[in-house]
C-alpha positions in Angstrom: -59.7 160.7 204.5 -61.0 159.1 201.6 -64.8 160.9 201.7 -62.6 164.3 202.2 -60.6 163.5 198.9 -63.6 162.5 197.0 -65.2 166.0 198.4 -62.4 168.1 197.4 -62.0 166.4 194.1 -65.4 166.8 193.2 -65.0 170.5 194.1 -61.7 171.1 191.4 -64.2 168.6 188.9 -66.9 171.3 188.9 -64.8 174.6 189.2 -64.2 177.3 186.6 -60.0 176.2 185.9 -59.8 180.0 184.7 -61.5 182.3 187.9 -62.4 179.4 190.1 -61.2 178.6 194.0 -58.1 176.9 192.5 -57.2 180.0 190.3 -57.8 182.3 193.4 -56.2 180.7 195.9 -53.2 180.1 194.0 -53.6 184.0 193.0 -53.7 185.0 196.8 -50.2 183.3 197.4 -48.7 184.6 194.3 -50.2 188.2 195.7 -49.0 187.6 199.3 -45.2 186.1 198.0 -44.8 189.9 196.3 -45.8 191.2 198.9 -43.4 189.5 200.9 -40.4 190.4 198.2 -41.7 194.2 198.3 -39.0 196.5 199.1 -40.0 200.0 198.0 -36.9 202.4 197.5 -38.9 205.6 197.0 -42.2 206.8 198.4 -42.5 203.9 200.5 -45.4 205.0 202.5 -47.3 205.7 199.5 -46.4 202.4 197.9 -47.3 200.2 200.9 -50.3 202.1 201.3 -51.4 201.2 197.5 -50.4 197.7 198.4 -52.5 197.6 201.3 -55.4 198.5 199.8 -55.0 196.0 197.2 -54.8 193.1 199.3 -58.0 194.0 201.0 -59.7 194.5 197.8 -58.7 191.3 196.5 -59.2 189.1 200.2 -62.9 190.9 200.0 -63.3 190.2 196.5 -62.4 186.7 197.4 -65.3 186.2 200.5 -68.3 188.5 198.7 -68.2 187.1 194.7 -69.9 184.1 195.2 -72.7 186.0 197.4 -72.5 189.8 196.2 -70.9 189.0 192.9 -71.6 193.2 192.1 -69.5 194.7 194.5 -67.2 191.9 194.7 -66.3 193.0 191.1 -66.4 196.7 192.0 -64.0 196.1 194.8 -61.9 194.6 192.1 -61.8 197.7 190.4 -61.0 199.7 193.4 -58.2 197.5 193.8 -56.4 197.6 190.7 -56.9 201.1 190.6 -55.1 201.4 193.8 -52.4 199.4 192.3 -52.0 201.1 189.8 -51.1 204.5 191.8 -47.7 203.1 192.7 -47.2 200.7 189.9 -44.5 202.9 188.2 -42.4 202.1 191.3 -39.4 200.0 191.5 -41.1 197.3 193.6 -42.7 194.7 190.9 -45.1 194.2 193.7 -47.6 196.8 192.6 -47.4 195.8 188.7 -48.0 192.0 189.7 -51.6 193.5 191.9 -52.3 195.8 189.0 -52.4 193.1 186.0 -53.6 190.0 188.2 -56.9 192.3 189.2 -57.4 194.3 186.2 -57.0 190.4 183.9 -59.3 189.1 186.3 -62.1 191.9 186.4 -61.7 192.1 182.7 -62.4 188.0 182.5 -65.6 187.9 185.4 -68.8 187.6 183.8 -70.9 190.2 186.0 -69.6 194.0 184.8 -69.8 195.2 181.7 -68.5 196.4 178.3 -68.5 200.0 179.2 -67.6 199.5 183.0 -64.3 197.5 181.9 -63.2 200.2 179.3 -63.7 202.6 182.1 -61.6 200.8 184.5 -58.9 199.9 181.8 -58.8 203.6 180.5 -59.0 204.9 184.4 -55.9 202.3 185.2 -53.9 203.5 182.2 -53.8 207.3 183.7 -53.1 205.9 186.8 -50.2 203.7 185.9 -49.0 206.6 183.2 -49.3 208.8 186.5 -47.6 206.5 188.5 -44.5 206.2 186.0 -44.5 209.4 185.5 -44.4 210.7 189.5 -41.4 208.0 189.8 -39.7 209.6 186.6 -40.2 206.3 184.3 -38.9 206.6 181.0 -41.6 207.7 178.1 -41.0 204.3 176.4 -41.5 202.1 179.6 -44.7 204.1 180.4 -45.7 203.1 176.7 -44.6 199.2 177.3 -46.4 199.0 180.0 -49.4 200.0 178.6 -49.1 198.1 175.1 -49.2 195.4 178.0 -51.9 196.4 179.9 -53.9 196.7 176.5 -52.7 192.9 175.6 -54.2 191.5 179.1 -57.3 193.1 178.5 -57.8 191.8 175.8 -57.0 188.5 176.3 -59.1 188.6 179.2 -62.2 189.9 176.8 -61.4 186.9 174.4 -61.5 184.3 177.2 -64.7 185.5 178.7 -66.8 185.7 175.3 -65.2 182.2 175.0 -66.5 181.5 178.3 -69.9 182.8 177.4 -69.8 181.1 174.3 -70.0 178.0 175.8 -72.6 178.9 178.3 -75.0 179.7 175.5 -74.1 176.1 173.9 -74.9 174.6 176.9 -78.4 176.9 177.7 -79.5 175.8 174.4 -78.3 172.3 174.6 -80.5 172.1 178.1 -83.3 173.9 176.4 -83.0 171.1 173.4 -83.0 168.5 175.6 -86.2 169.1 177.3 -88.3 169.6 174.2 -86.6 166.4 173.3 -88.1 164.8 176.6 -91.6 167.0 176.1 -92.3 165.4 172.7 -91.1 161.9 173.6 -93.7 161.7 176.8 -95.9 163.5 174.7 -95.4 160.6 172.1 -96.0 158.0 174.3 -99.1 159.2 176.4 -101.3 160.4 173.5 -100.8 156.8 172.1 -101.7 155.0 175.1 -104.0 157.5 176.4 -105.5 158.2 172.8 -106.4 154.2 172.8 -107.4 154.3 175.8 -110.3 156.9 175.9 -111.4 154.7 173.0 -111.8 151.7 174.0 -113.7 153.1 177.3 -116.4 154.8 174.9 -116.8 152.1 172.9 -117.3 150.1 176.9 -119.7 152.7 177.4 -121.4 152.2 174.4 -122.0 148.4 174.9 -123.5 148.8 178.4 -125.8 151.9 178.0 -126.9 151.3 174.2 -126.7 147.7 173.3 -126.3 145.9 177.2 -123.6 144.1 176.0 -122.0 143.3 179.5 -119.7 140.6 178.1 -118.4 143.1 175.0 -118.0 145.7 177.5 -116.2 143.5 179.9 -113.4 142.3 177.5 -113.3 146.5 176.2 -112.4 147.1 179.8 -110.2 144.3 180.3 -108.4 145.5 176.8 -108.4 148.7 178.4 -106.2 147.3 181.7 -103.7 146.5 179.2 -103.5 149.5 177.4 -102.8 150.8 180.6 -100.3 148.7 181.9 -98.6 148.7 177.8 -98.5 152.8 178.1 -97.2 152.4 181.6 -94.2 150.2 180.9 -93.6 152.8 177.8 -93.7 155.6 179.6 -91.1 154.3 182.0 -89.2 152.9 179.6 -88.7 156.1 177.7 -87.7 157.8 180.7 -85.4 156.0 181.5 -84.1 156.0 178.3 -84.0 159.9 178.2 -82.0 159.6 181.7 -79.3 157.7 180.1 -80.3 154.7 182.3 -80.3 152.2 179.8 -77.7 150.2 178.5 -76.3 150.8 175.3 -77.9 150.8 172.1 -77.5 146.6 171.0 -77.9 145.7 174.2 -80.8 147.3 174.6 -82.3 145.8 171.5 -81.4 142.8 172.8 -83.6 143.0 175.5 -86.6 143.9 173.6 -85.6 140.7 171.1 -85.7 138.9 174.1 -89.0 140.0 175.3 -90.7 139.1 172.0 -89.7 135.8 172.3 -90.6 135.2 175.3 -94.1 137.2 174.9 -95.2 135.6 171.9 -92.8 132.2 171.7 -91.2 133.1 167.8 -87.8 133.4 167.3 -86.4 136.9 167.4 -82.7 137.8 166.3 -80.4 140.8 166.4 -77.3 140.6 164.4 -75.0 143.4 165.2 -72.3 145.0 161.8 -69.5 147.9 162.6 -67.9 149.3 165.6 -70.0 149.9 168.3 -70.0 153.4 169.5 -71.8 155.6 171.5 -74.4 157.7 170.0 -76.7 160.3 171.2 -79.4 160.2 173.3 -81.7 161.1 170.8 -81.1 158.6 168.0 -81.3 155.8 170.6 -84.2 156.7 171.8 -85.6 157.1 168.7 -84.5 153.5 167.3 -85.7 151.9 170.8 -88.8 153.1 170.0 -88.9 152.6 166.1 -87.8 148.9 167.7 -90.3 148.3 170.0 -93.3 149.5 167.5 -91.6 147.3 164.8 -92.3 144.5 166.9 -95.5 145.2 168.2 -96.6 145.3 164.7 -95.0 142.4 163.7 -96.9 140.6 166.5 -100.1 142.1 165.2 -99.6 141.5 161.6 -97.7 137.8 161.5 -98.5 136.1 164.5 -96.4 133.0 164.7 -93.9 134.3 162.8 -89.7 135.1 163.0 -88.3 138.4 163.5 -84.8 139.4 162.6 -83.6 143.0 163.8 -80.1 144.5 161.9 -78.1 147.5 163.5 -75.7 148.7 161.3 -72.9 151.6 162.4 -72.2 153.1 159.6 -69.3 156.3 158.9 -71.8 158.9 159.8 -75.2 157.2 160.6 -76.7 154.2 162.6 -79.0 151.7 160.7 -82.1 149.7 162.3 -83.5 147.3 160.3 -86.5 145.0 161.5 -87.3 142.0 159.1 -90.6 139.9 159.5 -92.2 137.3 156.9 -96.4 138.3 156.2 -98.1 136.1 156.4 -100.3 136.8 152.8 -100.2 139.6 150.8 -99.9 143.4 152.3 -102.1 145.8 151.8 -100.9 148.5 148.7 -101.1 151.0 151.2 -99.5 149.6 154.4 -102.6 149.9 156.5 -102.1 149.3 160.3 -98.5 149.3 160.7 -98.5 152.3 162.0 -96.2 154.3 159.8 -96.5 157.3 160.1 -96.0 158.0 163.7 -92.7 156.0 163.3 -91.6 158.4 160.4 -92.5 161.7 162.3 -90.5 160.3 165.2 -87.3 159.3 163.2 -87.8 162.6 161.4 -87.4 164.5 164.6 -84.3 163.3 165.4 -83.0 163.8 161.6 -83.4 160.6 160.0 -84.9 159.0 157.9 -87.7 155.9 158.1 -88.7 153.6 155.2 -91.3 150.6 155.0 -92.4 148.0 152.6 -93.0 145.0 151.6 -90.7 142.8 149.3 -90.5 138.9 148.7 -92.8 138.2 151.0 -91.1 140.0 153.9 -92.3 143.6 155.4 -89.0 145.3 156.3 -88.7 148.5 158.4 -85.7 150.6 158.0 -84.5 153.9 159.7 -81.6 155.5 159.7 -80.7 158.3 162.1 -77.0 160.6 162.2 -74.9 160.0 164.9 
């Protein structure tokens, strides 16, 4: 019982809660109640005839749209056309078919501009037909149209809405995997890139020089370049499936790491709220993070580390702290700088680096 809950829950989760199976169904009894309720006065045959039709329309409309979503639509059409034949009637029944098909075919996403004016225009003659052959008054043919008008357009509004929103989301989606092309491209050109280098330069000692021992720890280096781009690689796919835990926690980790790998202390201090943030910008500090580090175990071995995330109003902070060891070079050689500033830059930020008081501190700051 439970499985078939969760089943049917998931089902209403992901359905449309405008022209979805909730929406239909609930349209079908609403359809079949007036049909039950119908008690034509005049032209009877002719009324139940219109009905008839209608209900088949809409119970084929029903099986085909989610296969044959075309003529599902178009026997739609034919339905609220048939509808409206008898809808000037005394029996509400025909009315109720006539607006409930005709607000629906107006809202569906497969026909047209032109082919819903045609319907709404071909509907109008009918119903000012209809009203006419049942000897309607001139000003309840006109109400009814003012509201046939209304419902179509309604229907239009909610279905560019609709389609609104499924642009968003087709550009979010094509976003996203750019986002994941360019971060796995990041992280394999480094790893690769230093890889293919330190194989030539392998190459080099064995065929020019003979240098078997140089060549050996070239190769060796090489195995850990491997394994290092291997580990990032993972990590930043997992970090672009959301499998990560969240932001601090995650720098945590990496703090935790760096102690352990090169026995220094390593410290995060944590200032604001904590809050969610976007994929992008955490991505993009985990990785400003992690190459923070690595150059800080490069640069000034031995030496603390103290990380600082800051949430601010609008933007997150990352700072990462580390004491040189003597004095830096003017121009900031070998810390790698300005891979970390294209990356921040992608995701709208901003990076800076320096040194000051004897500490290097690397700072970015990326929106929310």
């Amino acid at each position: 019982m439970r499985e078939v809950w969760g089943r049917v829950t998931r089902l209403l989760a992901a359905d449309d809660p405008e022209t979805g199976r909730l929406m239909r169904a609930l349209m079908t009894l609403v359809l079949a109640w007036s049909l039950v309720v119908a008690a034509p006065d005049r032209d009877a045959v002719l009324v139940w005839s219109a009905l008839a039709v209608a209900m088949a329309c809409w119970l084929a409309f029903v099986l085909l749209d989610g296969r044959f979503p075309g003529p599902a639509t178009a026997l739609l059409a034919g339905g609220s056309a048939a509808a409206a034949t008898a809808a000037g009637s005394e029996s509400a029944a025909p009315t109720v078919f006539l607006f409930a098909m005709l607000l629906l075919f107006a809202a569906h996403m497969t026909p047209g501009m032109t082919a819903i004016c045609l319907v709404t225009v071909a509907d109008l003659g009918l119903l000012a037909a209809s009203m006419a052959w049942f000897e309607q008054p001139r000003t309840a043919i006109a109400v009814q149209g003012a509201v046939m008008m209304c419902t179509v357009l309604f229907a239009l509004h909610r279905r560019q809405y609709r389609r609104a929103l499924q642009d968003r989301a087709r550009a979010m989606a094509l976003d996203e995997r750019a986002r994941i092309a360019r971060e796995l491209h990041d992280v394999l050109a480094h790893s690769l890139g230093a890889l293919g280098v330190q194989l030539d330069v392998a190459e080099a000692l064995l065929t020019e020089r003979g240098d078997v021992p140089g060549a050996v720890a070239r190769i060796r280096r090489s195995r850990g370049l491997a394994r290092q781009g291997l580990v990032e690689a993972r990590a930043a796919v997992a970090a672009l499936r959301e499998d990560v835990p969240p932001l601090p926690d995650a720098l945590r980790l990496l703090a935790d790491d760096h102690h352990r790998d090169h026995a220094v202390r390593a410290e995060l201090r944590t200032t604001g709220t904590r809050r969610p943030i976007t994929p992008a910008a955490e991505v993009c500090l985990l990785r400003t993070a992690r190459e923070a580090l690595t150059n800080a175990a490069r640069h000034s071995p031995g030496l603390p580390v103290t990380l600082d995330l800051t949430y601010g109003a609008r933007c997150v902070r990352l700072t990462v702290r580390n004491p040189l060891p003597g004095e830096p070079s003017p121009t900031g050689s070998g810390y790698g700088l300005s891979g970390m500033r294209e990356r921040v830059a992608l995701a709208g930020g901003t990076l800076a680096a320096g040194a000051a008081g004897g500490v290097w501190e690397v700072r970015a700051e990326v929106p929310e």
